[in-house]
C-alpha positions as CSV (number, residue, x, y, z in Angstrom):
1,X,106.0,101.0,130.1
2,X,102.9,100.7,128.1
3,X,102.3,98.4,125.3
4,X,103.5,100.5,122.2
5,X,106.5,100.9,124.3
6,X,107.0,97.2,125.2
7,X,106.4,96.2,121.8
8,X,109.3,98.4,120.3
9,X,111.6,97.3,123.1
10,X,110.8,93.7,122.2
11,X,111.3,94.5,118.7
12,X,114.6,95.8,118.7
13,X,115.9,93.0,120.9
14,X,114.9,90.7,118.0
15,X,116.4,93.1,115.5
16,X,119.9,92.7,117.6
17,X,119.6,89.3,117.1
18,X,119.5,89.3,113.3
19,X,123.5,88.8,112.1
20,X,125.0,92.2,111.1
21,X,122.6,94.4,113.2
22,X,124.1,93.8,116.7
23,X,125.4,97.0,117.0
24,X,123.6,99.0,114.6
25,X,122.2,102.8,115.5
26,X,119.2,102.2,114.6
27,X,115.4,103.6,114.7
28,X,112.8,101.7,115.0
29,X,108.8,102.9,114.1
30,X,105.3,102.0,113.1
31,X,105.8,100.9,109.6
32,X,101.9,101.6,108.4
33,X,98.9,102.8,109.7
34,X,96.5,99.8,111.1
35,X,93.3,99.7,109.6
36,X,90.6,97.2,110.1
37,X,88.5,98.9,107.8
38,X,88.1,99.1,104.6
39,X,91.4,96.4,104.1
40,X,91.8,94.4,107.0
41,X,96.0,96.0,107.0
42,X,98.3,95.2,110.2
43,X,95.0,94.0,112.2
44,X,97.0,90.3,112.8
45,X,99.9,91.7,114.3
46,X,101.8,95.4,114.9
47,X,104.0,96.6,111.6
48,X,107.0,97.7,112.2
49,X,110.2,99.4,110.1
50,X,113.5,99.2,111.8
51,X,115.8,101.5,109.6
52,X,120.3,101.7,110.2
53,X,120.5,105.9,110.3
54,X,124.1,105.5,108.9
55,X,122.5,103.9,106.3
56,X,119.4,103.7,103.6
57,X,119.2,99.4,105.5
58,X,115.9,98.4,106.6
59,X,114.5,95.8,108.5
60,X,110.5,94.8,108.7
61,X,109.2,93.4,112.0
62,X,105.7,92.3,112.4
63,X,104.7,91.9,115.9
64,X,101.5,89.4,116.4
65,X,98.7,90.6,118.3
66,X,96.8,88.5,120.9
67,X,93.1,89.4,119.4
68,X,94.6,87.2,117.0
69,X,95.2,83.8,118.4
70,X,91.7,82.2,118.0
71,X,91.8,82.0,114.4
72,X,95.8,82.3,113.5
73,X,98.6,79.6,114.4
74,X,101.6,81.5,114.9
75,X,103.5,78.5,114.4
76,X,102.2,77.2,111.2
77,X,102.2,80.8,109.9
78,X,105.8,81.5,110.4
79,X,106.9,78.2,108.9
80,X,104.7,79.4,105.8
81,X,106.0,82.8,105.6
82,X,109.5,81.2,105.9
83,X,109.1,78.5,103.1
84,X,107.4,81.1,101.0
85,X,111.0,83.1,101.4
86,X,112.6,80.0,100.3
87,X,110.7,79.4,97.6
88,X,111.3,83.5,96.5
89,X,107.7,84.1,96.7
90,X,107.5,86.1,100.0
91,X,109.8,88.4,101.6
92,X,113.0,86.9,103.0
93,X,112.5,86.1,106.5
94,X,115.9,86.8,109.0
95,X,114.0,85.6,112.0
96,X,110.7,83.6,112.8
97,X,110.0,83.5,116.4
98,X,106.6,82.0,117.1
99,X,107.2,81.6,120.7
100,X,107.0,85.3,120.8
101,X,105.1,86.0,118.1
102,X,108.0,88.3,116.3
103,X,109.0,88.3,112.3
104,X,111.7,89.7,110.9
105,X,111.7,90.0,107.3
106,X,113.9,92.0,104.6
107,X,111.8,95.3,104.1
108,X,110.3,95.2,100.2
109,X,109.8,99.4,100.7
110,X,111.6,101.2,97.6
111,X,110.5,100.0,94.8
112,X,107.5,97.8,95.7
113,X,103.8,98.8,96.1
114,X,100.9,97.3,97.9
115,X,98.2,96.0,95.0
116,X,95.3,96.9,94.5
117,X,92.0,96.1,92.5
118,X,92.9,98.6,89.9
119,X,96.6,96.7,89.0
120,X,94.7,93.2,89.2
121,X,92.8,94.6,85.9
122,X,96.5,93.5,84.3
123,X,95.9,89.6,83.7
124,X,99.6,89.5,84.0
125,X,99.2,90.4,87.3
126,X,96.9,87.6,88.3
127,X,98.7,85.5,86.6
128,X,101.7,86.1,88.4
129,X,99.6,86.1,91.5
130,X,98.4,82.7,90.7
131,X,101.6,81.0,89.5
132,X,103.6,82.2,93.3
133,X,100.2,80.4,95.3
134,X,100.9,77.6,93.3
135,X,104.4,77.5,93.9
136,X,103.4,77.2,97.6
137,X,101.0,74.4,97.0
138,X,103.5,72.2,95.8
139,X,105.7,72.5,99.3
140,X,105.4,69.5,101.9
141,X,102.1,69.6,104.0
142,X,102.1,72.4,106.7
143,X,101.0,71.7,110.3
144,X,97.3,72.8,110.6
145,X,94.5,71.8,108.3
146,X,91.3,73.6,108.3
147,X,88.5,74.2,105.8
148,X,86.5,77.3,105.2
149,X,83.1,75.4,106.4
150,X,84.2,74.1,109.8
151,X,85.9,77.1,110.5
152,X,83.1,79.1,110.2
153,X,80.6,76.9,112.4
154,X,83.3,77.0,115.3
155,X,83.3,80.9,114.9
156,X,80.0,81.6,114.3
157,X,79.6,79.1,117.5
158,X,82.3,81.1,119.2
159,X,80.4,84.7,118.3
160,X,77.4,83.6,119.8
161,X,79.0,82.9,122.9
162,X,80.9,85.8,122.9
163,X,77.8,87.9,122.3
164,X,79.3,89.0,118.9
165,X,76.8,91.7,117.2
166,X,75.6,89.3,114.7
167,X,73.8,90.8,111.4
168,X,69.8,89.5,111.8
169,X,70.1,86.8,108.9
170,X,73.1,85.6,110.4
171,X,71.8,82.2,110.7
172,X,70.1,81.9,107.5
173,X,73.4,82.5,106.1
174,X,75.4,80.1,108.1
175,X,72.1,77.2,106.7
176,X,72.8,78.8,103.0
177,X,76.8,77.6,103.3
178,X,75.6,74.2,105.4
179,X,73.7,73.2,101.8
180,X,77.3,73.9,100.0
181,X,79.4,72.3,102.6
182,X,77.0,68.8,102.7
183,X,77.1,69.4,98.2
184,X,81.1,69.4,98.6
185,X,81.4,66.5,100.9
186,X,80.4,63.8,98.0
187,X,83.4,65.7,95.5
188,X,86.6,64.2,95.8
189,X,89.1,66.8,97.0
190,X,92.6,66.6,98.2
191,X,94.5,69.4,100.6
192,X,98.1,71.3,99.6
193,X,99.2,73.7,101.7
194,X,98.0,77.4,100.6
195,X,97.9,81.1,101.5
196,X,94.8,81.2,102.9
197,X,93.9,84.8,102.4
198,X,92.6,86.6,98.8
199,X,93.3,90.1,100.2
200,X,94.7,92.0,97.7
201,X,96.9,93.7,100.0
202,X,98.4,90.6,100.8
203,X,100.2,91.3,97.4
204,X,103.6,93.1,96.9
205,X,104.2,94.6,93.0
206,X,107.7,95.2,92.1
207,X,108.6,98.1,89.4
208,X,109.4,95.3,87.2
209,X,106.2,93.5,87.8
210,X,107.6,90.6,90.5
211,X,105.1,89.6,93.0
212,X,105.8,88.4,96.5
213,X,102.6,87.5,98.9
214,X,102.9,88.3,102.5
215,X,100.7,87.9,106.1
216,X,101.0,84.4,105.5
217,X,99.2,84.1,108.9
218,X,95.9,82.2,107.6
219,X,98.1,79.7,106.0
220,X,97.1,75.9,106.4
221,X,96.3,72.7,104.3
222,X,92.7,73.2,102.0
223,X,91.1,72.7,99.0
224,X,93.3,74.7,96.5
225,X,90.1,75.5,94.8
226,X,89.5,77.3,98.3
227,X,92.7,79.7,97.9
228,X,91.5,80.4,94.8
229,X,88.7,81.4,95.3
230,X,89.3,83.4,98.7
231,X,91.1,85.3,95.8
232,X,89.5,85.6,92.6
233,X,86.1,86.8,95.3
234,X,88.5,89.8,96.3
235,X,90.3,90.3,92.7
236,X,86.9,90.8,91.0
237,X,84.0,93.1,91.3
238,X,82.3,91.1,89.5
239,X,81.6,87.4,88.1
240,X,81.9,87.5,84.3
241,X,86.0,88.4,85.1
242,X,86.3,86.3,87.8
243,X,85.3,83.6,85.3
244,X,87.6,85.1,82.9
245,X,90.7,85.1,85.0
246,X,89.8,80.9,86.2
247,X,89.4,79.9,81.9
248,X,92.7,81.4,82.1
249,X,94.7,79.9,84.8
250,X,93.3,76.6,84.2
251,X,93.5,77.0,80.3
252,X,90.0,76.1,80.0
253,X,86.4,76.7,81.8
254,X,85.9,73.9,84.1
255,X,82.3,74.8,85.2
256,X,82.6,72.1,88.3
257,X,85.5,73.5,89.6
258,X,84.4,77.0,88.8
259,X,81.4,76.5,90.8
260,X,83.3,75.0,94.0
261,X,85.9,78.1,93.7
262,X,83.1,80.7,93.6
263,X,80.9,78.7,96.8
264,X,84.2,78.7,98.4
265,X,84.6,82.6,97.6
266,X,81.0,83.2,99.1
267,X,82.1,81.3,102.5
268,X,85.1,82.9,103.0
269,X,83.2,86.2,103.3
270,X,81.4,84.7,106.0
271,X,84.1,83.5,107.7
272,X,85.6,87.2,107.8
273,X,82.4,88.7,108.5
274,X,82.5,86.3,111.5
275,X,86.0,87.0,112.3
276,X,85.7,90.6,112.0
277,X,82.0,90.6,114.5
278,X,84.2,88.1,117.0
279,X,87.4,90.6,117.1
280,X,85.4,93.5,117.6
281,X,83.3,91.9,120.4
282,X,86.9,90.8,122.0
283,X,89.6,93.4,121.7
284,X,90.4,96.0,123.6
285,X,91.5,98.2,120.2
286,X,88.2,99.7,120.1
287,X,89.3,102.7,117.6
288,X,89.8,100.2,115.0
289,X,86.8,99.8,112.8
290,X,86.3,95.8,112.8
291,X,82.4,95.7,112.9
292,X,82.4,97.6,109.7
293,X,84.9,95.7,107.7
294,X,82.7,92.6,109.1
295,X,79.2,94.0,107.9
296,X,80.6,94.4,104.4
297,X,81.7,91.1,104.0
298,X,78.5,90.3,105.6
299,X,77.3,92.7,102.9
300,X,79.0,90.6,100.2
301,X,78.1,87.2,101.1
302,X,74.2,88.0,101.9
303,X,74.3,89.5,97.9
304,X,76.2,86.4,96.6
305,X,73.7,84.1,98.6
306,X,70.4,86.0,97.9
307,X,71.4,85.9,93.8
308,X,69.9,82.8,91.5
309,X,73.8,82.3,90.9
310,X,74.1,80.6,94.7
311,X,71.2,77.8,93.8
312,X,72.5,77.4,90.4
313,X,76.5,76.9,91.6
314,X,74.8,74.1,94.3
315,X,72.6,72.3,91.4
316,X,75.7,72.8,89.3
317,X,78.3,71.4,91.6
């Protein structure tokens, strides 16, 4: 049996588990194509749609993958994914097994789209966006901490090791984020527990304009200035609307927090862009495109570092 095979067996038998599908006739599939490139989609762990043929019922199953155990906690991701179902801000989760890495959720299909930068133009949107991560902040703490700076000295550390194909100014970048993590040390921050990830993917859109966030897999206590601006760095093209979209939220411009939400925005592109090099350097799936979804946050960061912005956020902070 290979391992597409084992995977849908292993599925299943989690599906049977789940009350009222014991005896089902059921089929079970690849829900959506993975793609590490250009939207890091299904990377973290195998989608899959269980559907009931004598009926239009539908399970969704995500299946973790092992390339992803050195930078997600399967444990502290499924308790996040199930208190965001509790909280009605993610899908409703059926059954969280972190032991073997297997989700069950309901299946948000009909009726739901994936978002995109295009619907994030509507500030309602973001808005709505923003409101469900702070929902989630307000939760008990969760049971891994981790900031955007040390996480990406232990993987940039890690890549080396690994002999990751690191861009040529990889270590001038990782000195550029050293000056903002030593400026941040001296501000008085406080962790919540947050989503972790600004892909807009990450965001289901309802016909009637309800949000839920899923992959809650990079989940852990931060900064909430950090989830925000993992986000607002992948909601907005550019600046002047990312600052827009912050005066909003926070009903009023706050330049000092601005600043540490848009340094954390610039380090969380390296951190993927060191994620993506150390996947790609470790994982068998060598169809998927993971160097090139890494060289353009690489891409990103190097832009956002080499503008007069960076110095001025720092002097600013």
């Amino acid at each position: 049996m290979n391992k597409f095979e084992e995977e849908r067996t292993r599925v299943e038998a989690h599906v049977r588990r789940v009350p009222g599908w014991e005896a089902r006739v059921i089929t079970v599939d690849p829900a959506i194509p993975i793609l590490a490139s250009p939207s890091w989609r299904g990377v973290d762990g195998s989608p899959w749609r269980v559907r009931d043929k004598a009926s239009s019922d539908s399970l969704f199953v995500k299946h973790m993958d092992p390339d992803a155990a050195f930078y997600i906690d399967v444990t502290c991701a499924f308790e996040a994914a199930q208190r965001a179902s509790d909280f009605g801000i993610g899908p409703k989760v059926l059954s969280a097994d972190a032991a073997s890495g297997v989700l069950v959720m309901e299946d948000l299909d009909t009726g739901w789209t994936t978002g995109t930068l295009e619907r994030l133009l509507d500030p309602d949107i973001v808005d709505r966006v923003v409101a469900a991560r702070r929902r989630f902040q307000g939760g008990p703490a969760l049971p891994r901490t981790a900031n955007v700076f040390d996480e990406i000295e232990r993987f940039h550390t890690d890549g080396r090791k690994a002999g990751a194909q690191l861009p040529a100014d990889a270590d001038w970048l990782l000195a550029e984020l050293r000056l903002a993590a030593e400026a941040m040390t001296s501000l008085a921050r406080h962790t919540v527990p947050v989503h972790g990830d600004g892909n807009v993917s990450n965001i289901l859109i309802s016909t009637a304009g309800e949000i839920r966030l899923i992959d809650w897999d990079r989940a852990t206590n931060a900064d909430p200035l950090e989830d925000l601006g993992s986000f607002l760095v992948e909601a907005f093209d550019e600046e002047p609307e990312a600052r827009d979209a912050f005066t909003r939220i926070n009903v009023g411009f706050d330049e000092k927090a601005y600043n540490r939400a848009w340094l954390y925005g610039v380090a969380d592109d390296l951190r993927w862009g060191l994620i993506g090099t150390l996947v790609a350097a470790r994982s068998p799936r060598n169809t998927l495109e993971f160097h090139k979804f890494a060289s353009w946050r690489f891409v990103r960061c190097r832009m956002a570092v080499h503008s007069p912005r960076f110095g001025e956020a720092l002097r600013r902070l």
